[in-house]
C-alpha positions in Angstrom: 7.9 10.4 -3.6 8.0 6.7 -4.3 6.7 5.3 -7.2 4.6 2.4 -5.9 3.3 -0.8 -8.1 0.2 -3.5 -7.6 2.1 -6.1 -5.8 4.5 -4.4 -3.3 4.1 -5.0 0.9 3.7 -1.2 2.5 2.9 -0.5 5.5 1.6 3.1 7.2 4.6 5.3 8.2 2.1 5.6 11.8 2.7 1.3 12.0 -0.2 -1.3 11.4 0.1 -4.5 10.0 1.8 -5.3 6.5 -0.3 -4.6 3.4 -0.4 -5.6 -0.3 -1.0 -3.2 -3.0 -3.7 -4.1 -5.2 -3.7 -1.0 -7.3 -2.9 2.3 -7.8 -4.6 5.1 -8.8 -3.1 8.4 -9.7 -5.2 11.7 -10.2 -4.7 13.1 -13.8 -3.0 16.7 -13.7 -2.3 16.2 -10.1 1.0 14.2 -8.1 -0.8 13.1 -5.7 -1.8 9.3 -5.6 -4.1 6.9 -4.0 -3.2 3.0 -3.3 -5.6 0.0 -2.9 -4.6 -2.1 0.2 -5.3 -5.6 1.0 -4.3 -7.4 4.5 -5.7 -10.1 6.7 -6.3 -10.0 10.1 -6.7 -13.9 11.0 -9.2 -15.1 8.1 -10.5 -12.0 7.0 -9.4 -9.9 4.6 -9.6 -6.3 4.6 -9.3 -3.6 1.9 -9.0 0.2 2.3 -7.5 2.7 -0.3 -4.8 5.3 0.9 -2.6 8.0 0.0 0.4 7.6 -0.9 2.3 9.8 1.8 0.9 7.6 4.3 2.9 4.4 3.2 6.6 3.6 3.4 7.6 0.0 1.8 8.0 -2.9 4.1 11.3 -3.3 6.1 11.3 -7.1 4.9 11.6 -8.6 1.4 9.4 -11.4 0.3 11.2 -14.1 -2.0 9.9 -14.7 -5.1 
């Protein structure tokens, strides 16, 4: 399973938009995880929080 960090562009393995983690939260004694995402749709922003095995990193890299 990837390890994701706060910063990185995901997307949903189903498609959708790009998406920015804002945080992760893992479950003690358990490997499963939960990500905070962030996107904007025009000028609003939007935030949901995940599971992990629903994400795959972004095909494109962002320069720094």
């Amino acid at each position: 399973m990837h390890s994701f960090q706060a910063g990185e562009v995901v997307c949903l393995k189903s498609g959708g938009p790009d998406m920015t983690i804002e945080s992760v939260q893992s479950n003690p004694g358990s490997d499963i995880a939960n990500v905070t995402c962030v996107w904007f749709v025009e000028k609003t922003l939007y935030r949901t929080t995940l599971p992990v095995s629903a994400l795959t990193s972004a095909l494109w890299p962002i320069a720094a």
